[in-house]
N, C-alpha and C positions, 0 to 999 in steps of 0.2 A: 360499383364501388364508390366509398366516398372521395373527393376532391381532397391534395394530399397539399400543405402548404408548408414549403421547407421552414423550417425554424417553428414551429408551432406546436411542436411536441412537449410535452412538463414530462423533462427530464433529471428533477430534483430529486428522485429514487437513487437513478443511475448515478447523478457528482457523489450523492453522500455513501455506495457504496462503494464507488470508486477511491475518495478519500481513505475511507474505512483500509481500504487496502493498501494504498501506498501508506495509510502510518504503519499497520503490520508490517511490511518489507522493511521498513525502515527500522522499528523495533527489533525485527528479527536481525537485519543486518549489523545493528549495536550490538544485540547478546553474544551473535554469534563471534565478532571481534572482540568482543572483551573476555569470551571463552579461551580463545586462541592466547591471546597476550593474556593473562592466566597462567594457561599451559605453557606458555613459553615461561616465563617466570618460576613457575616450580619447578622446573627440568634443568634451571640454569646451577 
């Protein structure tokens, strides 16, 4: 096996799908609140 050296890995796949993902949750976490306050709004 080859010799493994911590930190040496290119990992610039992994951050940019990771970001990718927390802006989704975050997007989704907006729509989904402005859905609700919405709904709340037209029930009132």
């Amino acid at each position: 096996m080859a010799e493994y050296k911590h930190g040496s890995m290119d990992i610039k796949v992994q951050e940019k799908t990771f970001a990718g993902f927390i802006r989704m949750v975050i997007w989704g976490a907006g729509i989904s609140i402005g859905i609700l306050i919405f709904m709340a709004l037209a029930n009132s």
